[in-house]
N, C-alpha and C positions, 0 to 999 in steps of 0.2 A: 299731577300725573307723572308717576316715574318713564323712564326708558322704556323699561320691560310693559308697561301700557300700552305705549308709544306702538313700542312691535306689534302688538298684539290687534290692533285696528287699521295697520295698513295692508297694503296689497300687497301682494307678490312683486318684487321689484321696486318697493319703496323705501324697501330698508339700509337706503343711503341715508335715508332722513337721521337713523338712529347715531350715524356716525357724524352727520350734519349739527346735529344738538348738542352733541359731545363736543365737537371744535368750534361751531359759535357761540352755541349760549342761548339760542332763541326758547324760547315758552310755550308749552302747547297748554291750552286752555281747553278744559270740557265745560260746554255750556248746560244748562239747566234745562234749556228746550231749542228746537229748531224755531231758524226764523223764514217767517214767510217771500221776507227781501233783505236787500243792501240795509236800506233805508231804516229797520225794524229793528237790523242788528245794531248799526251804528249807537242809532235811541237808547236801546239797552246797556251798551259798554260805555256807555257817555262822551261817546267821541263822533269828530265830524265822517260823513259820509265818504269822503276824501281817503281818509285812513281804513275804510275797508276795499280788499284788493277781491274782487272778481273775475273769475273763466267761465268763459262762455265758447260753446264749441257748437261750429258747425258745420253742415257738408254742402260742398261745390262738386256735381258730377261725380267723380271718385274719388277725390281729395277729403281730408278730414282737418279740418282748422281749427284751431284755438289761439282765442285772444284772452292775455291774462292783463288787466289793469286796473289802475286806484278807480276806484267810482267815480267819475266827473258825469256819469248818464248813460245814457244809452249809446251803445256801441254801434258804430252805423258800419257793418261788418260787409255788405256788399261795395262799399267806396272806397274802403280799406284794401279790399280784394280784387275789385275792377271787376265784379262779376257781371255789373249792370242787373242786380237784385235778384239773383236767382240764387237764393242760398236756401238752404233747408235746415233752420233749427234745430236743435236741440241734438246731436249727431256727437253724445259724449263717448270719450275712452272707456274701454271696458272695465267694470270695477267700481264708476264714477258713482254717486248719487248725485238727481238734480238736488240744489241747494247746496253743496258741497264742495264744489269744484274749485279746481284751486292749480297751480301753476307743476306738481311734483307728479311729472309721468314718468312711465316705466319706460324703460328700453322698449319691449317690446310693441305697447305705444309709437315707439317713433319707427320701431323696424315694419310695421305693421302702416307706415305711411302719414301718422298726425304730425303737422307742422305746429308748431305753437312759435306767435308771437307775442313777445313783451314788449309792454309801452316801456318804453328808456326816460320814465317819469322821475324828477327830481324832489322826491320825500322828504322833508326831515325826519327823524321819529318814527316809531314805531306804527308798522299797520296790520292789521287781521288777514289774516290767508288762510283760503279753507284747504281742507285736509287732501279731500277728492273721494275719499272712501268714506268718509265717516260724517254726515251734516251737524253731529252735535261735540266736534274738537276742529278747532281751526289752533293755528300759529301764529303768535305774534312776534315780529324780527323788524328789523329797516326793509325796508323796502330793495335795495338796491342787495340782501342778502341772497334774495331770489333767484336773480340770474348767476349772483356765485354758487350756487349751491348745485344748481340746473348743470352749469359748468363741469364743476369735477366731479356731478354725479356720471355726466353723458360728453362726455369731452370729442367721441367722436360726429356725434351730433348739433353740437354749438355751434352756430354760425350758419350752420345748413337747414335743419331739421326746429332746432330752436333756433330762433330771430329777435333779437333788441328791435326797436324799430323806432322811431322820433318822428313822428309823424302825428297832428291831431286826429283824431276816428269817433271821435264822439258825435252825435248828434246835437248838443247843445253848443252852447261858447265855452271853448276850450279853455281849461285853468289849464295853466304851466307849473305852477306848482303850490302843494299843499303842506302845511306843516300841523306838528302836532306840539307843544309843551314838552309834553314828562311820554314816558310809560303810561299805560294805563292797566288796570287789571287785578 
């Protein structure tokens, strides 16, 4: 997929990405079909579960959340939040497709009030991130190009708006960290 692809299936406000691809180098991949999960996609690109990076977004009251991180399971997003379980599902950024969702919001995203947190997960290797607009192209980069990219996409939002976070949130027994060999793809 050239650049001018690239353009051509994001949102309004994503096309830092085009100048992101230009300065790192990462891969955008169009898949052959949607996957129904994590776990389906993983299967297919012959890599562990670990190496696909998921957003999941929901809403507290008036707030709009999103948690982007490597699949170790289910994200136990009320504990993470101290809501004491009152969260509402599925509460995505405008533009998003369920199945797609991926860590690269627009400004107005953030001006519009969604907080997103990333796990400050220690990757080797390359992992899968979805698009956000598009459930049949995700990107593949390190892991840790994520919150660069988020950076000097939204610089005034970093820190604030976007959040690293180290903290476990999953509901299973927390990996610290996943690695991968090679590239894949």
């Amino acid at each position: 997929m050239t650049r001018t692809q690239l353009a051509e299936i994001l949102l309004p406000g994503q096309e830092y990405l085009i100048e992101a691809q230009r300065k790192h180098g990462f891969k955008v991949v169009e898949h052959d079909r949607c996957f129904p999960n994590t776990s389906e996609k993983a299967k297919a690109l012959g890599i562990p579960r670990e190496q696909i990076v998921k957003g999941i977004f929901f809403g507290y009251e008036k707030a709009s959340l999103g948690v982007i991180a490597p699949d170790y399971g289910k994200i136990d997003a009320p504990t993470l939040f101290k809501t004491g379980g009152r969260m509402l599902p599925g509460k995505m950024p405008d533009g998003f497709v369920r199945g797609g969702c991926g860590p690269f919001v627009t400004a107005q995203h953030l001006e519009d009030g969604l907080e997103l947190f990333i796990h400050d997960a220690r990757i080797e290797g390359v992992v899968d991130v979805g698009l956000g607009s598009d459930e049949r192209c995700s990107l593949q980069m390190p892991y840790q190009m994520i919150p660069r990219i988020l950076e000097e996409a939204h610089p005034r939002w970093f820190g604030t708006r976007i959040k690293l976070v180290d903290v476990p949130f999953v509901s299973k027994p927390f990996i610290k960290q996943a690695t991968c060999e090679k590239p894949y793809g």
